[in-house]
C-alpha positions in Angstrom: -5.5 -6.2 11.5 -4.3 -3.0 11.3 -1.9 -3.2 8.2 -2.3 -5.8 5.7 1.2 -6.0 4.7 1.7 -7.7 7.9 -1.2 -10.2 8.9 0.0 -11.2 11.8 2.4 -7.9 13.0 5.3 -6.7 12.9 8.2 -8.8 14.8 8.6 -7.8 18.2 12.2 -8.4 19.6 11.3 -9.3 23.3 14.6 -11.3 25.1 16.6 -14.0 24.0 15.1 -17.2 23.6 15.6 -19.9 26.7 16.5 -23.1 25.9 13.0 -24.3 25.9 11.6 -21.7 23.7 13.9 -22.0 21.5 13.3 -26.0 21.3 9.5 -24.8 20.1 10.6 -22.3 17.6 12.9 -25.2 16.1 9.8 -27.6 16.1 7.7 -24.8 14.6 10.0 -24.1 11.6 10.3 -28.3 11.5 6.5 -28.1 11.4 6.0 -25.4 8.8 6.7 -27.5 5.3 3.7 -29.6 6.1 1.5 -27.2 7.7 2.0 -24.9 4.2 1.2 -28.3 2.3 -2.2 -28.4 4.4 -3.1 -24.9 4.0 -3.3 -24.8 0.4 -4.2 -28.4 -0.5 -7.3 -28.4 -2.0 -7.5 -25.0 -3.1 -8.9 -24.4 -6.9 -7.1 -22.7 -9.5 -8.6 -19.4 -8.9 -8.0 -19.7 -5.0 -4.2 -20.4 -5.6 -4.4 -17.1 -7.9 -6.0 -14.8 -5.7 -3.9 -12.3 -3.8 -3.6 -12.2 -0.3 -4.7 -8.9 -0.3 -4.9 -6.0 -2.0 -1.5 -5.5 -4.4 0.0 -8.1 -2.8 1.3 -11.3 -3.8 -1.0 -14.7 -5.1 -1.4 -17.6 -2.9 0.8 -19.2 -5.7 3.5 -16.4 -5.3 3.6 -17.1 -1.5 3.6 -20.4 -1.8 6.9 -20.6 -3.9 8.4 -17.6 -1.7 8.5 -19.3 1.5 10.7 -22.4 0.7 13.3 -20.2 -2.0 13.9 -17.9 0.7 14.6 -20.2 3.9 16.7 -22.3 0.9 18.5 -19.0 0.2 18.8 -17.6 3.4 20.6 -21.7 4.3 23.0 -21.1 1.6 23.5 -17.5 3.2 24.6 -18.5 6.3 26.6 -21.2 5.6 28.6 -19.0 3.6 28.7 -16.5 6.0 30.0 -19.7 8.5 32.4 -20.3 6.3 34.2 -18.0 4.4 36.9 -16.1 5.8 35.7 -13.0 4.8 31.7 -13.3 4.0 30.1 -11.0 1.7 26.5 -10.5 2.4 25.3 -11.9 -1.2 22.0 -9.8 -2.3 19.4 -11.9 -4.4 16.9 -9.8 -6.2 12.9 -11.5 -4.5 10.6 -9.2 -6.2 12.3 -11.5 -9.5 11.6 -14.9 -8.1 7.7 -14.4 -7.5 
């Protein structure tokens, strides 16, 4: 890794999706609840406290950051879906962790 502040790279825009990868991108995201649940289960207090790496943000913090912002960025677009005229609504994330 290159750059810690993205373990595993920057996104890469390649081509749409086909129907079939997009079919596995939907099961991954379907996946990712319980897969978060089994990374950090078991993990001691001081594990769930410890950054991921240097200045960044706790297990803890990462954790809680994942499932506000997919919840947010839900609400987002369904706003954005249906509202005549959507403003992009900003939410402050350095505030929630």
């Amino acid at each position: 890794m290159t750059d810690p502040r993205y373990p595993i790279g920057k996104f890469q825009f390649v081509n749409p999706p086909t129907a079939a990868e997009r079919t596995k991108l939907i099961d991954h995201i379907a996946e990712t609840p319980k897969r978060l649940r089994a990374a950090i289960q078991g993990l001691n207090p001081e594990q769930i406290e410890t950054p991921y790496r240097e200045g960044g943000w706790t297990v803890r913090q990462v954790a809680h950051h994942v499932p506000e912002s997919h919840m947010n960025a839900y609400i987002r677009f369904k706003l954005a879906l249906t509202e005549d005229e959507p403003t992009i609504k900003p939410y402050m994330e350095d505030r929630w962790a």
